[in-house]
mmCIF file of the N, C-alpha and C atoms, coordinates in Angstrom:
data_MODEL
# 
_entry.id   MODEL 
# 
loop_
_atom_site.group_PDB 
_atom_site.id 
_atom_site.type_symbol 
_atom_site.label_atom_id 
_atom_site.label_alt_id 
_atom_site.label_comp_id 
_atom_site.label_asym_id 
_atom_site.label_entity_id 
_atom_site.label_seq_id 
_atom_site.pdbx_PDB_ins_code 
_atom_site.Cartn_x 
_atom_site.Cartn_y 
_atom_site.Cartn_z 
_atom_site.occupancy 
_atom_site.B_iso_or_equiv 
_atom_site.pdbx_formal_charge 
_atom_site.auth_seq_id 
_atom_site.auth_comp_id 
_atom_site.auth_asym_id 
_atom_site.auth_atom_id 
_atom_site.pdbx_PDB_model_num 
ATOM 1   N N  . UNK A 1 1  ? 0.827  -1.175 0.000  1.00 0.00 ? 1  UNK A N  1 
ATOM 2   C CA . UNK A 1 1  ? 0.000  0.000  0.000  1.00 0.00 ? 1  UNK A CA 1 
ATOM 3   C C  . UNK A 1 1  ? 0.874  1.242  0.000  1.00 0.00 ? 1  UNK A C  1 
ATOM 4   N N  . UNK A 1 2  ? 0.895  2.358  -0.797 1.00 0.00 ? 2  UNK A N  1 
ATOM 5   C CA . UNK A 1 2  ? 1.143  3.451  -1.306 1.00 0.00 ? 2  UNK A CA 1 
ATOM 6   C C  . UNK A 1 2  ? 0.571  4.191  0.015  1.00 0.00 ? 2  UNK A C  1 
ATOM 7   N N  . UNK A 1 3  ? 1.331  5.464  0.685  1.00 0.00 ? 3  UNK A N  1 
ATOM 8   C CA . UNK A 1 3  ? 0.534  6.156  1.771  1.00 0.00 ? 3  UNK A CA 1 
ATOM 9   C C  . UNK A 1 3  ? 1.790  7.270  1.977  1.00 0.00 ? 3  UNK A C  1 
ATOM 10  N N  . UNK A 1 4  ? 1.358  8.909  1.780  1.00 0.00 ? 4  UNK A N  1 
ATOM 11  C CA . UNK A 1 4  ? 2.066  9.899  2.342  1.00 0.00 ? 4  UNK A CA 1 
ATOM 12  C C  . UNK A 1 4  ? 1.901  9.982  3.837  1.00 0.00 ? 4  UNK A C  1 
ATOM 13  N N  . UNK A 1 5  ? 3.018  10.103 4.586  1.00 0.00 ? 5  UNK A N  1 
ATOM 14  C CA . UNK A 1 5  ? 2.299  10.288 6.176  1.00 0.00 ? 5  UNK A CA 1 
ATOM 15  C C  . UNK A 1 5  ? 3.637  11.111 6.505  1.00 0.00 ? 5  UNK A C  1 
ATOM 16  N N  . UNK A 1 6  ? 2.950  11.528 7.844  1.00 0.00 ? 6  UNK A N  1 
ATOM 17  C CA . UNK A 1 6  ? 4.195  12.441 8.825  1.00 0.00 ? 6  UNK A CA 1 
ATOM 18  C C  . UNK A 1 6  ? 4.917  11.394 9.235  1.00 0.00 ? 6  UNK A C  1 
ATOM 19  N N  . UNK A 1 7  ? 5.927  12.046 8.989  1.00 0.00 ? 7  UNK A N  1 
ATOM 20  C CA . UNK A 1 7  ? 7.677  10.957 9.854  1.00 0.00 ? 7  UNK A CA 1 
ATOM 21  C C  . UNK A 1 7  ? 7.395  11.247 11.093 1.00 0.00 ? 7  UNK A C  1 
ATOM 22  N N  . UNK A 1 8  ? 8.384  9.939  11.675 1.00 0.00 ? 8  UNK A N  1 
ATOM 23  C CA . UNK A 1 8  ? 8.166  9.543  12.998 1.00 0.00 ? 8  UNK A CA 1 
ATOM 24  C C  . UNK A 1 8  ? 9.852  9.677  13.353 1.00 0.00 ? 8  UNK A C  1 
ATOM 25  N N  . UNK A 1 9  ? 10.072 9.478  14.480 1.00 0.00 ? 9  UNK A N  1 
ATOM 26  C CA . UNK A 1 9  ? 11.428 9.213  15.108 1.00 0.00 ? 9  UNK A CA 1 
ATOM 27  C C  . UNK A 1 9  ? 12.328 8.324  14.203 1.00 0.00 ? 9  UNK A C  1 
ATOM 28  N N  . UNK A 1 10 ? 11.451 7.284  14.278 1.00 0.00 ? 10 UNK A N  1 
ATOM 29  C CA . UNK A 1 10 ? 12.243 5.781  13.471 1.00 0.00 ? 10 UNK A CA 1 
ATOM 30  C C  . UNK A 1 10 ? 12.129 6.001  11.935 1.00 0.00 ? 10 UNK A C  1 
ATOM 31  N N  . UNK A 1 11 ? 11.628 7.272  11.472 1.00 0.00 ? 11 UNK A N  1 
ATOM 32  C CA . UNK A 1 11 ? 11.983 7.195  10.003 1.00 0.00 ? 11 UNK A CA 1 
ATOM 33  C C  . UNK A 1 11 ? 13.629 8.071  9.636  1.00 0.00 ? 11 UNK A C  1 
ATOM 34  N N  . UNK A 1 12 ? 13.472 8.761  10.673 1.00 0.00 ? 12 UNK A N  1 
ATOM 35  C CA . UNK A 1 12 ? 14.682 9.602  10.629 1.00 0.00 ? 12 UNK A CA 1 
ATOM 36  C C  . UNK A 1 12 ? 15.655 9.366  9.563  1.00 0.00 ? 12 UNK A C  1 
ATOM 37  N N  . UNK A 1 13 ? 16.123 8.098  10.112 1.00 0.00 ? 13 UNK A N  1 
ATOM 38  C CA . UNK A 1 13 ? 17.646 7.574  9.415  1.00 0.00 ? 13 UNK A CA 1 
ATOM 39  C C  . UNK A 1 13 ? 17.811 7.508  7.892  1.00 0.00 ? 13 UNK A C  1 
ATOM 40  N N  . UNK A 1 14 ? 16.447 6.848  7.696  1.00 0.00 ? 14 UNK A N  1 
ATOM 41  C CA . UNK A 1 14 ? 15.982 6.841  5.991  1.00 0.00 ? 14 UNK A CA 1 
ATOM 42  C C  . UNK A 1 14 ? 16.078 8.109  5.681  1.00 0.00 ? 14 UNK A C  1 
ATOM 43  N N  . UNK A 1 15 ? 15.422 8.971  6.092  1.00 0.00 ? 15 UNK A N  1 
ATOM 44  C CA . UNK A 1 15 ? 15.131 10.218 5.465  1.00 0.00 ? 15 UNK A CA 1 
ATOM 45  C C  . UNK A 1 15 ? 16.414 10.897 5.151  1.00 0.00 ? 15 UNK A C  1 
ATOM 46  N N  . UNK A 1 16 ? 17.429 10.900 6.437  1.00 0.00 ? 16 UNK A N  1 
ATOM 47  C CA . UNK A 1 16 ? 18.904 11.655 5.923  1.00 0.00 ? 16 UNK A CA 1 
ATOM 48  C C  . UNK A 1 16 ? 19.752 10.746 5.080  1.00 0.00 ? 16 UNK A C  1 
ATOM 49  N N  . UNK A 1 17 ? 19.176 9.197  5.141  1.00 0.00 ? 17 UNK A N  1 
ATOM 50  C CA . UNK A 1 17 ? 19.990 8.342  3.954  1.00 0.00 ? 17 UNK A CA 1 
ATOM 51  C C  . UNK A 1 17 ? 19.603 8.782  2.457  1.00 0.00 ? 17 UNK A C  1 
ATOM 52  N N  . UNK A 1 18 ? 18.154 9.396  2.213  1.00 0.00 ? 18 UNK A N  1 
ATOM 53  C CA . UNK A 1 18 ? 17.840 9.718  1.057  1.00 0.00 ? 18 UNK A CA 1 
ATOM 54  C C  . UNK A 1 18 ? 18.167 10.412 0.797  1.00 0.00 ? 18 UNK A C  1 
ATOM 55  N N  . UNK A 1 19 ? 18.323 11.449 1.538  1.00 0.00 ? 19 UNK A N  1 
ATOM 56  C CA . UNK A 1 19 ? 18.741 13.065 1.158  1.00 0.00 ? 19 UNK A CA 1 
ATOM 57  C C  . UNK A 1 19 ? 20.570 13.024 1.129  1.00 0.00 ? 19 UNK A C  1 
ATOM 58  N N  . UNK A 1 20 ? 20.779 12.627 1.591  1.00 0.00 ? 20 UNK A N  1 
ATOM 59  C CA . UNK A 1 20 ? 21.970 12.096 1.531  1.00 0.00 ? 20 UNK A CA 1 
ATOM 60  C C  . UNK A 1 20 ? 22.366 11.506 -0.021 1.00 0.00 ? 20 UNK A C  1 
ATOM 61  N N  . UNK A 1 21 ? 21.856 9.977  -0.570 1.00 0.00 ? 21 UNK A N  1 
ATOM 62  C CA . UNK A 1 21 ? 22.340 10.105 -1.863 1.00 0.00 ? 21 UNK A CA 1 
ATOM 63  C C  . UNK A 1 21 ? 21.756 10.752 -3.048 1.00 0.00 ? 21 UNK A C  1 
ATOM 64  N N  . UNK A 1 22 ? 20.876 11.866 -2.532 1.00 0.00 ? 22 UNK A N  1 
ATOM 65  C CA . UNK A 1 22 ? 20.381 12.402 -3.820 1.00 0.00 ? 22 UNK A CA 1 
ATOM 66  C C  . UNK A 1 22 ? 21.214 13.485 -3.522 1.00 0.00 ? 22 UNK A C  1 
ATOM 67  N N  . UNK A 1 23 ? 22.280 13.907 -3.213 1.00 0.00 ? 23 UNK A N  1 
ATOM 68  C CA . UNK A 1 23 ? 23.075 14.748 -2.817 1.00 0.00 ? 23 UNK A CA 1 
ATOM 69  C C  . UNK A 1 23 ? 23.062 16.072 -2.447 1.00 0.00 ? 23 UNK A C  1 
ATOM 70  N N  . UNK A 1 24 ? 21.252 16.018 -1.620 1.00 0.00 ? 24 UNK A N  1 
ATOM 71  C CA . UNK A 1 24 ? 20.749 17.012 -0.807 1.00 0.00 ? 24 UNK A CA 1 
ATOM 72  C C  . UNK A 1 24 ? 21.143 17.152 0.739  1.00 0.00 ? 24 UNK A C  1 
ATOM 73  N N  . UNK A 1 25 ? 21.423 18.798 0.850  1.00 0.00 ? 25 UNK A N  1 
ATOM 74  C CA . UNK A 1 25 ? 21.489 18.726 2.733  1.00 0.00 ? 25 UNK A CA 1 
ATOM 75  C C  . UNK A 1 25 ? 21.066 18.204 3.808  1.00 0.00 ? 25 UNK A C  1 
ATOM 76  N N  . UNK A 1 26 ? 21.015 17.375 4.767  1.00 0.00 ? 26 UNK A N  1 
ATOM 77  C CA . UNK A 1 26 ? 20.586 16.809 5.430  1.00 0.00 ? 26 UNK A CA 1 
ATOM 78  C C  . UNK A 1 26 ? 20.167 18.502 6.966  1.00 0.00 ? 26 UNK A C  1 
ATOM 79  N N  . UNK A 1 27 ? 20.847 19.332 6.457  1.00 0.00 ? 27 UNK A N  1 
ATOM 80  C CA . UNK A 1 27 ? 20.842 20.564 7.592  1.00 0.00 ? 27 UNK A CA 1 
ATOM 81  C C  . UNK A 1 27 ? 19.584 21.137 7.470  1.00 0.00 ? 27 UNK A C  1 
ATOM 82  N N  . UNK A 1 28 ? 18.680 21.394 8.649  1.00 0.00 ? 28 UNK A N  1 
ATOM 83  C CA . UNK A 1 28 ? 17.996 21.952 9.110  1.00 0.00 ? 28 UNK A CA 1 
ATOM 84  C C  . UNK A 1 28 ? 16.368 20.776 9.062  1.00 0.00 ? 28 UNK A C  1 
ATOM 85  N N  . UNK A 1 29 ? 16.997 19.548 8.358  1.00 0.00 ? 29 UNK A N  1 
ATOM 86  C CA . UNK A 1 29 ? 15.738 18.787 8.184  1.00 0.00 ? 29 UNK A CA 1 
ATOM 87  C C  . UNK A 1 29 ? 14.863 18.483 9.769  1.00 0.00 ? 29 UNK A C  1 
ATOM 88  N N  . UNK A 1 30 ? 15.515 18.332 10.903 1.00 0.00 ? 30 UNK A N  1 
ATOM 89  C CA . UNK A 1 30 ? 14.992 18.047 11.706 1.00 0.00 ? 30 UNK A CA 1 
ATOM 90  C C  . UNK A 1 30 ? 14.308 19.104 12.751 1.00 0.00 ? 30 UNK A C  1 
ATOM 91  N N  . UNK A 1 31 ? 14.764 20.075 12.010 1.00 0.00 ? 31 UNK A N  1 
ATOM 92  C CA . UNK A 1 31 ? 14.014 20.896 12.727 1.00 0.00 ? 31 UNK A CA 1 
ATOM 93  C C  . UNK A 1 31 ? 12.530 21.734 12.614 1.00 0.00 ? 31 UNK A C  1 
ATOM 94  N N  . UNK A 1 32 ? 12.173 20.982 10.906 1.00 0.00 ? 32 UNK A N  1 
ATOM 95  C CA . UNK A 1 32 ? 10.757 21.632 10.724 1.00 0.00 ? 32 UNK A CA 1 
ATOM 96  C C  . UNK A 1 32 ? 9.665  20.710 11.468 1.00 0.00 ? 32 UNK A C  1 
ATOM 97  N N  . UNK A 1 33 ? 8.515  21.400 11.583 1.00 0.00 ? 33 UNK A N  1 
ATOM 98  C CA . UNK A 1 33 ? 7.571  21.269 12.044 1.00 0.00 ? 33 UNK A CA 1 
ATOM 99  C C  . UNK A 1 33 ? 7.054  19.708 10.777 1.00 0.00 ? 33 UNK A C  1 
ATOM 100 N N  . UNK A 1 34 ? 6.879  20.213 9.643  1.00 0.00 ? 34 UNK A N  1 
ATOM 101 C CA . UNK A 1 34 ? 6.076  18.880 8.933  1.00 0.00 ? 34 UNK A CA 1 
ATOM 102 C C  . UNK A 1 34 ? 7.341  18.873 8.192  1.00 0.00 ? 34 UNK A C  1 
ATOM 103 N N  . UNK A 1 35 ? 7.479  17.212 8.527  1.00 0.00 ? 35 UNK A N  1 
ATOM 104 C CA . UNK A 1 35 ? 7.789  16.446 7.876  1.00 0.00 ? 35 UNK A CA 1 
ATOM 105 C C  . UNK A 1 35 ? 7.775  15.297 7.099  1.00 0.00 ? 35 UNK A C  1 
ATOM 106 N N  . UNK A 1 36 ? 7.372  14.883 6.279  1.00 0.00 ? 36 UNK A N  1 
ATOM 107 C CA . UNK A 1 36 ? 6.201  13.664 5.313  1.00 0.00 ? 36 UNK A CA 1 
ATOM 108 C C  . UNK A 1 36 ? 7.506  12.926 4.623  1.00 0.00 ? 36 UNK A C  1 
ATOM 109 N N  . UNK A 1 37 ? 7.114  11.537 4.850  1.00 0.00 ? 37 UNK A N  1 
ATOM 110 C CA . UNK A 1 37 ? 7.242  10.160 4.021  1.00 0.00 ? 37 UNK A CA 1 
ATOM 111 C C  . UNK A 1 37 ? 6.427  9.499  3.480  1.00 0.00 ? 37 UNK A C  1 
ATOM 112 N N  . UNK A 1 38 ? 7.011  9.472  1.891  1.00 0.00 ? 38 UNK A N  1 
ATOM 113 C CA . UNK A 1 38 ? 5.851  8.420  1.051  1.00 0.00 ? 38 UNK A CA 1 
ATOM 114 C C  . UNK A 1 38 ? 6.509  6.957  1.307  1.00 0.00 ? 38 UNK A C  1 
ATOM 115 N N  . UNK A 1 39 ? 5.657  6.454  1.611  1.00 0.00 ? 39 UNK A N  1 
ATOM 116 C CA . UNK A 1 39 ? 5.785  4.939  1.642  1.00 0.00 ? 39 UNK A CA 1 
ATOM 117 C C  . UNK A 1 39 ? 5.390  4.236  0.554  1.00 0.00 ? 39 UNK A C  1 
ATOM 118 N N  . UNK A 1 40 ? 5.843  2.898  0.650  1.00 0.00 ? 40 UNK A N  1 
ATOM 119 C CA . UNK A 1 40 ? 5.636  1.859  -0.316 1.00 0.00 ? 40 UNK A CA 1 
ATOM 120 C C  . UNK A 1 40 ? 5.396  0.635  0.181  1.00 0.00 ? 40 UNK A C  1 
ATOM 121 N N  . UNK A 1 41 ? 4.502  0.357  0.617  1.00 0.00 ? 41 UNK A N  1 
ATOM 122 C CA . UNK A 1 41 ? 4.210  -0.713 1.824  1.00 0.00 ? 41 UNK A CA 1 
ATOM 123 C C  . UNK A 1 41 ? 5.179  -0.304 3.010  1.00 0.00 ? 41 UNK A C  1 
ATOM 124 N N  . UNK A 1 42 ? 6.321  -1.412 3.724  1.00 0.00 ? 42 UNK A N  1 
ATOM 125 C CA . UNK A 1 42 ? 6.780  -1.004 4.656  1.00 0.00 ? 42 UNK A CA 1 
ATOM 126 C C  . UNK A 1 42 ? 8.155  0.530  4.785  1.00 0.00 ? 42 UNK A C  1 
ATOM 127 N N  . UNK A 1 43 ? 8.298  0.321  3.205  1.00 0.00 ? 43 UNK A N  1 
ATOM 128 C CA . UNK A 1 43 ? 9.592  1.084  2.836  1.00 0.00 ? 43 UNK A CA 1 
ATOM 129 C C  . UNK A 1 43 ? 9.761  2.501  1.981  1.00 0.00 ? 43 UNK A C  1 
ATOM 130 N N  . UNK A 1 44 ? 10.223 3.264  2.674  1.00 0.00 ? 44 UNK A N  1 
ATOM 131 C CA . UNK A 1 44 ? 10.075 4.662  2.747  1.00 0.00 ? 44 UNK A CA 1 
ATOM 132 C C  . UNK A 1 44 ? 11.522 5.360  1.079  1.00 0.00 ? 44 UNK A C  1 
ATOM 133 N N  . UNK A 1 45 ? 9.860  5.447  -0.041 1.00 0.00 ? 45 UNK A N  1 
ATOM 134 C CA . UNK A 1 45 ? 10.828 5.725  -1.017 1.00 0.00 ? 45 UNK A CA 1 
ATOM 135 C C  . UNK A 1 45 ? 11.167 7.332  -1.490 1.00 0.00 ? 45 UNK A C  1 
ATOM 136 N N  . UNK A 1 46 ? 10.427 8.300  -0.252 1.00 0.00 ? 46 UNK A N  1 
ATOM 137 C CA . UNK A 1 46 ? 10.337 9.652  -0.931 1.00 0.00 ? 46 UNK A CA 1 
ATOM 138 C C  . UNK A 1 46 ? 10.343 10.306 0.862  1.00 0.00 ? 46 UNK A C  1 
ATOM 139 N N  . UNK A 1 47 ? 10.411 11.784 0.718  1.00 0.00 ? 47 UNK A N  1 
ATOM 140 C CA . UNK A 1 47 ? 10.513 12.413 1.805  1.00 0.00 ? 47 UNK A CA 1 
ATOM 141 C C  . UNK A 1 47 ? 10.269 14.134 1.184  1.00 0.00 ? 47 UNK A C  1 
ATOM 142 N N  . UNK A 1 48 ? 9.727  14.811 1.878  1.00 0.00 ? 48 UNK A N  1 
ATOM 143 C CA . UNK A 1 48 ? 9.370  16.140 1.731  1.00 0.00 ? 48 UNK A CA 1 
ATOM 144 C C  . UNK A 1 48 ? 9.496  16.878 3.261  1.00 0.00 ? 48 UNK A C  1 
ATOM 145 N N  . UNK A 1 49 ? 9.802  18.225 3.739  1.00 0.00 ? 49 UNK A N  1 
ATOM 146 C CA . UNK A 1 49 ? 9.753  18.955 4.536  1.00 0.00 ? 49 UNK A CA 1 
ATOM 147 C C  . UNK A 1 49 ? 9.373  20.225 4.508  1.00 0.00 ? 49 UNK A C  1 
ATOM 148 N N  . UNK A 1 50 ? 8.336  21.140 5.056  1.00 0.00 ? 50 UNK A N  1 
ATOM 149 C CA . UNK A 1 50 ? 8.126  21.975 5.350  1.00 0.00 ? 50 UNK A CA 1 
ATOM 150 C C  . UNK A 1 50 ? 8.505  22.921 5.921  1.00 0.00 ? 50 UNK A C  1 
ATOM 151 N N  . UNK A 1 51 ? 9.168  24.235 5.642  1.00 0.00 ? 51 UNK A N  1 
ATOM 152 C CA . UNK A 1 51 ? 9.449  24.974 6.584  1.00 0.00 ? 51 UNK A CA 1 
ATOM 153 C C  . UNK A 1 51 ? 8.517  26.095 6.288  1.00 0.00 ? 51 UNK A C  1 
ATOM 154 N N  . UNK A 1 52 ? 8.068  26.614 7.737  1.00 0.00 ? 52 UNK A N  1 
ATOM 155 C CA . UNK A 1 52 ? 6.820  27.350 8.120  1.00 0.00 ? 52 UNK A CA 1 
ATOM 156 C C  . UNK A 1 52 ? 7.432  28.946 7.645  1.00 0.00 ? 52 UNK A C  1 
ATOM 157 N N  . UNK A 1 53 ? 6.870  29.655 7.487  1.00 0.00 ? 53 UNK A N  1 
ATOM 158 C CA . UNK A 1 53 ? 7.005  31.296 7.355  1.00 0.00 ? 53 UNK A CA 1 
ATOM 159 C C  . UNK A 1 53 ? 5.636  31.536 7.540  1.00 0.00 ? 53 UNK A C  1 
ATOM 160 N N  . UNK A 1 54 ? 5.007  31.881 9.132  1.00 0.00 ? 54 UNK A N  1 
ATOM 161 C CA . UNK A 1 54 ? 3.653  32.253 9.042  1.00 0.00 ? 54 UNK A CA 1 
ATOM 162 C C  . UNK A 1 54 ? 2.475  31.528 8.494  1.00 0.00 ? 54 UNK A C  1 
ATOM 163 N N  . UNK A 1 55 ? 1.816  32.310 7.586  1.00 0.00 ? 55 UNK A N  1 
ATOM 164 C CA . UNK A 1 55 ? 1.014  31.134 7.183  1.00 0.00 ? 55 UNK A CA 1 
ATOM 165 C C  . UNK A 1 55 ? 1.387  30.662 5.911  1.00 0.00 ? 55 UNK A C  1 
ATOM 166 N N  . UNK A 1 56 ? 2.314  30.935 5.521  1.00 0.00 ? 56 UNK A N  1 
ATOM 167 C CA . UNK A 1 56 ? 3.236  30.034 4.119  1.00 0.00 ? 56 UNK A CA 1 
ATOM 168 C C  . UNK A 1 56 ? 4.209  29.552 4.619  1.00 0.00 ? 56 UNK A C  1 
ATOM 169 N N  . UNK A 1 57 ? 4.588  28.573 3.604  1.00 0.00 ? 57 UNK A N  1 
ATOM 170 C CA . UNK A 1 57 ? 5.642  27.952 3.626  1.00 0.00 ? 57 UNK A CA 1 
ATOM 171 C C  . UNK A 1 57 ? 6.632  27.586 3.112  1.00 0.00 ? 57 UNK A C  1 
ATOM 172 N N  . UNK A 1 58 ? 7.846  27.051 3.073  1.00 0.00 ? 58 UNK A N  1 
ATOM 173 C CA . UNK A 1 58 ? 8.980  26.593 1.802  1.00 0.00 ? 58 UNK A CA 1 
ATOM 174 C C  . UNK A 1 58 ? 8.745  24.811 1.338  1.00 0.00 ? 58 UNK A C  1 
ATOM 175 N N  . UNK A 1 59 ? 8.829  24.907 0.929  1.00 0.00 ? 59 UNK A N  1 
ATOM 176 C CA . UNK A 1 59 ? 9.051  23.323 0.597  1.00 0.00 ? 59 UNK A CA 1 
ATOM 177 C C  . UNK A 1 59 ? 10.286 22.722 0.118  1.00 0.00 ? 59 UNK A C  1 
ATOM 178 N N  . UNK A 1 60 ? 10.411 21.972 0.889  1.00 0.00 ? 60 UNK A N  1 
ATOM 179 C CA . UNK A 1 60 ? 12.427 21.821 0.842  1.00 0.00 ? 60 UNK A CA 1 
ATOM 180 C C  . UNK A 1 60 ? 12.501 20.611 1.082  1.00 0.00 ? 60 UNK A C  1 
ATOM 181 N N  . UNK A 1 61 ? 13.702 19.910 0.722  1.00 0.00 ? 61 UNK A N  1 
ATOM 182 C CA . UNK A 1 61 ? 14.523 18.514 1.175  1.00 0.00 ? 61 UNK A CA 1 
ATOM 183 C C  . UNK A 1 61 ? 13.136 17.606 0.107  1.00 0.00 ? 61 UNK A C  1 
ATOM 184 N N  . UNK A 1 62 ? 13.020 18.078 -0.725 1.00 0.00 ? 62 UNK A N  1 
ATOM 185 C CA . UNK A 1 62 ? 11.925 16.819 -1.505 1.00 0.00 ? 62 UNK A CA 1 
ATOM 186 C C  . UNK A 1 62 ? 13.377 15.762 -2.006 1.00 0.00 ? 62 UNK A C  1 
ATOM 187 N N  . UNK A 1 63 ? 12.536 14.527 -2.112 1.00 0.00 ? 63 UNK A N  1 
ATOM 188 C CA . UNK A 1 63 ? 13.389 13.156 -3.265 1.00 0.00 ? 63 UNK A CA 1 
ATOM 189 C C  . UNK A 1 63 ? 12.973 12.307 -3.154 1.00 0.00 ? 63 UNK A C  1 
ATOM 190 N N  . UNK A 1 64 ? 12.667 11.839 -3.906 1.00 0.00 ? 64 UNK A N  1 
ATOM 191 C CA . UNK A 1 64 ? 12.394 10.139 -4.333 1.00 0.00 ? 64 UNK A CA 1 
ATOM 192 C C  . UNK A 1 64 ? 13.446 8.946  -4.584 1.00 0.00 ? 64 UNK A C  1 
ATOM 193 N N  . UNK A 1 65 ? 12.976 8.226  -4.373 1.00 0.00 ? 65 UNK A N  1 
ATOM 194 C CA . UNK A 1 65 ? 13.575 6.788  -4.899 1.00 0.00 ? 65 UNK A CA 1 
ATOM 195 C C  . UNK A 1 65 ? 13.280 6.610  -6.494 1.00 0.00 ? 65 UNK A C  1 
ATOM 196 N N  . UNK A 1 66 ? 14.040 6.041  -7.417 1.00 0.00 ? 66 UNK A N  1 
ATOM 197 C CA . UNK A 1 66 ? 13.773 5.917  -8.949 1.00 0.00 ? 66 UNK A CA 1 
ATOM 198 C C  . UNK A 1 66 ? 12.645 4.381  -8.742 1.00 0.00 ? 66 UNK A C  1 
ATOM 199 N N  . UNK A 1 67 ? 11.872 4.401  -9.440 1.00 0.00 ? 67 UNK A N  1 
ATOM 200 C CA . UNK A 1 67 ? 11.191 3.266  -9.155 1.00 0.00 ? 67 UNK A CA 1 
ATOM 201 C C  . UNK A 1 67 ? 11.386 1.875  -9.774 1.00 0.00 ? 67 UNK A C  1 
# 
């Protein structure tokens, strides 16, 4: 099952492993408020983060897995 959801503690590692070989910053990821993983049944092939400005926002640290 296919499912976007908010990261948890235990997704962490994935998330800076992805951003990591898509040869994005891993800096400042943990500090936004939303942070989302697409899943793929148990395994986490995408990641997105939010950073807040009021009532807008940036959208940063996106990447996927190639499928």
């Amino acid at each position: 099952m296919r499912a976007i959801q908010q990261a948890t503690g235990a997704d962490l590692s994935r998330v800076l492993e992805l951003l990591r070989e898509s040869g994005l910053t891993s800096e400042g990821v943990t500090e936004h408020q939303e942070l989302l993983v697409a899943r793929d049944g148990d395994r986490i092939v995408g990641c997105a983060a939010l950073e807040p400005y009021g009532e807008q926002g940036l959208l940063r640290s996106v990447t996927t897995v190639a499928a």
